[in-house]
N, C-alpha and C positions, 0 to 999 in steps of 0.2 A: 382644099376639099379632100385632098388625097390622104393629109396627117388629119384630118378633122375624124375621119372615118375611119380611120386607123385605129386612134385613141378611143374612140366609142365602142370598137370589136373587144379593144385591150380588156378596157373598165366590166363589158359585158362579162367577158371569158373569165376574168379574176372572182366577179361575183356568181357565175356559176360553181366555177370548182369550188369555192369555200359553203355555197351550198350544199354539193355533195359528199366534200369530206369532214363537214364541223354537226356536230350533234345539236347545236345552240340554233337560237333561233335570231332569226338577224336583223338586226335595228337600223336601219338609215341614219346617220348622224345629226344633230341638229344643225341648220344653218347657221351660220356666223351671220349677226345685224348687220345690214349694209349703212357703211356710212352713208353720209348724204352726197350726191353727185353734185360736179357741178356745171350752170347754165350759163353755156355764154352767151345765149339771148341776152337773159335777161339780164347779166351781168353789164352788157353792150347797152340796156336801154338805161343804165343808171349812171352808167358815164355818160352816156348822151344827154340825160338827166341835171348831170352836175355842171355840164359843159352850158347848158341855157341858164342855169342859175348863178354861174361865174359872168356872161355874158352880161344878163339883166341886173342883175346886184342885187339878187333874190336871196338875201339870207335865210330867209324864211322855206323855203324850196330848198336850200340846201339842206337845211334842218331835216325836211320831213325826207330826206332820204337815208339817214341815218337809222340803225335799228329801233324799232321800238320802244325798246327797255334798257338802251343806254342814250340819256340827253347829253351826255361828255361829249359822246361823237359827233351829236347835232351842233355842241358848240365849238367843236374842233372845224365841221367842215364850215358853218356862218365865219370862223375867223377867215378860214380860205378864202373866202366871198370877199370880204374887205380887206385882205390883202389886194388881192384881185382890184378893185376899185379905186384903191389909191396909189396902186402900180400901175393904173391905166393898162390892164393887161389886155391884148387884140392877139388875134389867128390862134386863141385857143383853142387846140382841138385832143380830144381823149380816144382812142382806138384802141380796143382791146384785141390784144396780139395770143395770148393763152395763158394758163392754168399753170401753179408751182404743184400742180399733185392735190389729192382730192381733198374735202374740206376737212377740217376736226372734226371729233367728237360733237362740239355745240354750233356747228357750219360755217365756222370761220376758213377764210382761206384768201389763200393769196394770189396776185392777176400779174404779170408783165404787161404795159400801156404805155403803147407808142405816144410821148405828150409834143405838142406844140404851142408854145408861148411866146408872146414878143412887149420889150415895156416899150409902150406906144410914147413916140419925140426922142428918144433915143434910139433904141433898134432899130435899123434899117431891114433887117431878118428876121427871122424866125429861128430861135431855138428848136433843138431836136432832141429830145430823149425817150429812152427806153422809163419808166418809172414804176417804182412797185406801189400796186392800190392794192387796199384793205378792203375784204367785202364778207358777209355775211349773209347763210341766208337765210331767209325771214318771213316764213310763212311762204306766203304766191310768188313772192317778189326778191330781187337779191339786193340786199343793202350793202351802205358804203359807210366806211368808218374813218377814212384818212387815207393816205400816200406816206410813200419815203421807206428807207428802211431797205436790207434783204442789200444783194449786190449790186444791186441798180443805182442809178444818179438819183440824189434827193435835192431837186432845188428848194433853195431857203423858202422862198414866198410859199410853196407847195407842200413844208414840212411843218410848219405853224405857225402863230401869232407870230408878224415883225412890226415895228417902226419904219416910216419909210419920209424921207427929206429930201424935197425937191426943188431943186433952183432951175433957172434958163440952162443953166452948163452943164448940172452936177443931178446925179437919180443915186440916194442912198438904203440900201434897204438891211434892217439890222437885227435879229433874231435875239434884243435886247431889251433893257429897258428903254426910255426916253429920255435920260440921262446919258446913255450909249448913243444911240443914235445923234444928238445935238453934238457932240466927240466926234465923231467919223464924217459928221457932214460938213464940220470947221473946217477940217484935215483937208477933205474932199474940195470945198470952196476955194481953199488956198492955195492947193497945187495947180488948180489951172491956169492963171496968172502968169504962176512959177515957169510953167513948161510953155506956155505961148510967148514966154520973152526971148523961148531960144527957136519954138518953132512955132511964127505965128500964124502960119497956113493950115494950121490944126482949128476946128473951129465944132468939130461933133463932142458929142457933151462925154462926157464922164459916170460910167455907173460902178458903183462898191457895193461889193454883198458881203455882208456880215453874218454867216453860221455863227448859232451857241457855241460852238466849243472845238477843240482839235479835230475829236472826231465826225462831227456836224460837217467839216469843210471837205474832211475827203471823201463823206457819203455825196455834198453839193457836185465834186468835182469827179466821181466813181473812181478815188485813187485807195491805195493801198495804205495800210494801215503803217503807221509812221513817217507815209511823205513827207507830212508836212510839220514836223515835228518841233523845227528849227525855224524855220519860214516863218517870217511875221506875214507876207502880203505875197500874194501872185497874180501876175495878170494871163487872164488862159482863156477857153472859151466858155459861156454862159451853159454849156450846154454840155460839158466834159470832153466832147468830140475832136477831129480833128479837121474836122470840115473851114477850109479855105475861107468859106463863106460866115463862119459862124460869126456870132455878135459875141463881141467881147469884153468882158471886164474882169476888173481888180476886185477879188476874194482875200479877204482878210483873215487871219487868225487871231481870233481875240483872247488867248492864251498867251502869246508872244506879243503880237502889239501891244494889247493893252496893260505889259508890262513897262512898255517903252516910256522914256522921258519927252519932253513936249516938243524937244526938238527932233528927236530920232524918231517919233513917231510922225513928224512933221514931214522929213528926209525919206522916211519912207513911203507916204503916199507921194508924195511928188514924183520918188523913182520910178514906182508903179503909174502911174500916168504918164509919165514921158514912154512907157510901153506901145501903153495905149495909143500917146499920141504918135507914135513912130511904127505904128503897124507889126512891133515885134517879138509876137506871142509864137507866128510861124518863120520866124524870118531863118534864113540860115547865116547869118552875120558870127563870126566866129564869138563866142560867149564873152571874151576882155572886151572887146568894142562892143558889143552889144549893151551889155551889164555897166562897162564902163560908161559908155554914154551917158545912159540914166542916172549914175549918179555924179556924174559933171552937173548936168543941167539941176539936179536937185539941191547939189552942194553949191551952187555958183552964187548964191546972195546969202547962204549960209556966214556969217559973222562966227566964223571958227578958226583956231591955228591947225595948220598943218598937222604940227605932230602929235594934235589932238584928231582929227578926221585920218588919220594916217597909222596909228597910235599901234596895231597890231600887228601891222606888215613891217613897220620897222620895228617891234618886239623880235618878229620873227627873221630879220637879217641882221638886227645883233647876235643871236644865237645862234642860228643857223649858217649866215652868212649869205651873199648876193644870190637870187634867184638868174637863171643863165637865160632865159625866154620868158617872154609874155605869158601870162599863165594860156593853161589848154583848156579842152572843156571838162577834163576830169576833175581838174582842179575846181570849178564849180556843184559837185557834187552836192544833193543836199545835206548827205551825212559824211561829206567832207572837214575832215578836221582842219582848224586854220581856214575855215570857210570866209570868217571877215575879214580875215588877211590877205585873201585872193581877189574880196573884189576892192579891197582899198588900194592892192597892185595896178587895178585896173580901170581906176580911178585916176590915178596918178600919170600912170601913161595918156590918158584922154584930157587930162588936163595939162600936161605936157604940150600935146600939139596945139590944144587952142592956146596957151601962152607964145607957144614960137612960131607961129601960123595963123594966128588966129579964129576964132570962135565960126563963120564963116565957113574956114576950109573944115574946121571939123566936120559940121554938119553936112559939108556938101563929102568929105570922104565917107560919114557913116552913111549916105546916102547913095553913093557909088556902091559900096559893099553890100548894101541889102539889095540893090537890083541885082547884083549877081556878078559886078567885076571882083578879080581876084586881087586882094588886101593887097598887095606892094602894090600894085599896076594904081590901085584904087589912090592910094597914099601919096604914091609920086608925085600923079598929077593933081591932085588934090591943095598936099602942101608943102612940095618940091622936097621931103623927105625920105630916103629910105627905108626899108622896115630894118635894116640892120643898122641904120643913123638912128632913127627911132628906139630900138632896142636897146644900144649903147648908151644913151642919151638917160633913157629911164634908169637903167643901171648905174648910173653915175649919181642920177640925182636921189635914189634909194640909199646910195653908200654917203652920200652928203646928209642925209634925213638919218642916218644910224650913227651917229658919232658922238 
């Protein structure tokens, strides 16, 4: 009150004295147009709007909440709708959180929206994101033109038209063609198999999302621009977050994989699911056991030689020479150089101890290590190995593979 009144004496006293010392006569300025403001009513009643129309499988409702005079957008959000219906999507919910700054020029503008999604037979939770909505407004009323986009998480099914293939095991959902999709859901069918021969106590299903493109996967996952760059496949959480609780699946890159050959792209959704099936998106399992497990189990019925699945780690100790420790976690970097020569280290060593120990003790030491014993304690008892007999061991059999 006290600066409010301040600033009013100020404004007053300036237009007096320029009354008394100017000969001119004096003009008020024009207003500047005000843009348009905007309503979080009624921005709140068109999510809630779009929120019964993804429920009922109203594509038609979702239509008419789009602008007027663009039907692009009514067919953007009807695709939403049957996404929604063949992802069996449940605990949808849309909560408008605020305003990115006031509309344009034509009332376009943009919402922060607290979303909640879950694909029903697979999630046991609920996803959680922040997500950017497109609205407009429109006359009496504020329209909706789409999601996704801006620094927010853009899930695939919520950023447009996908493909979606679903078995008893497997929820595939592909921001492709139907050609792409029948691809990713083979892939998908066949790892599960793969990874219940080693852990058959696994038995919740498998879901894959498929973003269009490099940068489609890190808007799905709110990561930064070149994470994922190198990455064919990551298993992390549905919802970008880091919540314990989250629902998780394997996000693909179809820039990278879908360069892959049949086998390596085979090898790779298997590894990605042995993730899944081993709870290891949050685990703190040191990254060579972790990474290596997954691709024991993926390579384990693999019809390959050695020094063909091996092929760059021993590239890189002919040149280089013997690696002195198990790799760390830097050595997993994504934009670590020598990146496939670190996990085919890691590899080697995990298929080391199931050969001298057998398959069995592996799983029961990586299973000691992710509840939280520390790796030697984990190992010993596991498969009467040291981590320096273990270490030794790999190193000998690297220098036998480089010759």
């Amino acid at each position: 009150m006290l600066w409010g009144g301040a600033l009013s004496l100020l404004v007053a006293t300036g237009l007096l004295a320029w009354s008394l010392t100017s000969d001119g006569t004096y003009v008020a300025p024009t207003p500047r147009s005000a843009r348009p403001s905007v309503d979080p009513t009624l921005a709140g009643s068109t999510l809630a709007a779009f929120e019964r129309a993804v429920r009922d499988g109203d594509d038609d409702a979702a239509r008419a909440l789009a602008p007027s005079d663009d039907p692009a957008a009514g067919d953007r959000l009807a695709d939403l709708v049957a996404n929604a219906a063949a992802l069996r999507i449940g605990d949808f919910t849309l909560r408008y959180v605020d305003d990115d700054g006031a509309p344009t020029s034509d009332g376009a503008w943009g919402a922060a929206v607290d979303a909640t999604w879950r694909f029903r037979g697979f999630d046991t939770v609920s996803a959680r994101a922040e997500v950017e909505a497109h609205l407009v407004d429109d006359g009496d009323r504020v329209a909706l033109t789409g999601f996704g986009g801006g620094d927010r998480v853009s899930p695939v099914w919520l950023s447009g038209p996908v493909q979606v293939r679903r078995t008893p095991s497997t929820l595939v959902v592909v921001a492709g063609t139907s050609a792409d999709a029948d691809r990713y859901a083979t892939r998908a069918e066949a790892a599960v198999p793969v990874v219940r021969r080693v852990l058959p106590g696994w038995r919740t299903g498998l879901v894959v999302e498929v973003p269009s493109s490099t940068t489609a996967l890190e808007h799905a996952l709110g990561a930064a621009d070149g994470d994922y760059d190198q990455i064919a496949a990551v298993t992390t959480s549905a919802d970008g977050s880091t919540a314990p609780d989250a629902p998780v699946h394997v996000f693909a890159n179809p820039e990278v994989f879908g360069s892959l050959r049949p086998t390596g792209a085979q090898v790779v959704m298997s590894h990605e699911t042995t993730h899944v099936a081993a709870g290891a998106w949050d685990s703190r399992t040191p990254l060579w056991l972790l990474e290596g497990f997954a691709d024991y189990v993926a390579l384990r019925d693999v019809n390959l030689p050695v020094q063909r699945s091996a092929a760059q780690i021993i590239a890189v100790v002919r040149k280089g020479g013997l690696p002195r420790r198990l790799p760390d976690a830097a050595a997993f970097g994504a934009s670590t150089p020598r990146l496939g020569a670190t996990y085919e280290s890691a590899w080697l060593a995990c298929r080391l101890i199931a050969a001298r120990t057998g398959e069995s003790a592996l799983v029961a030491f990586y299973r000691a290590v992710d509840r939280g014993r520390p790796v030697g304690a984990a190992l010993r008892s596991a498969t009467g190995l040291s981590l320096p007999q273990l270490t030794g061991d790999w190193r000998r059999q690297l220098r036998e593979l480089a010759r």
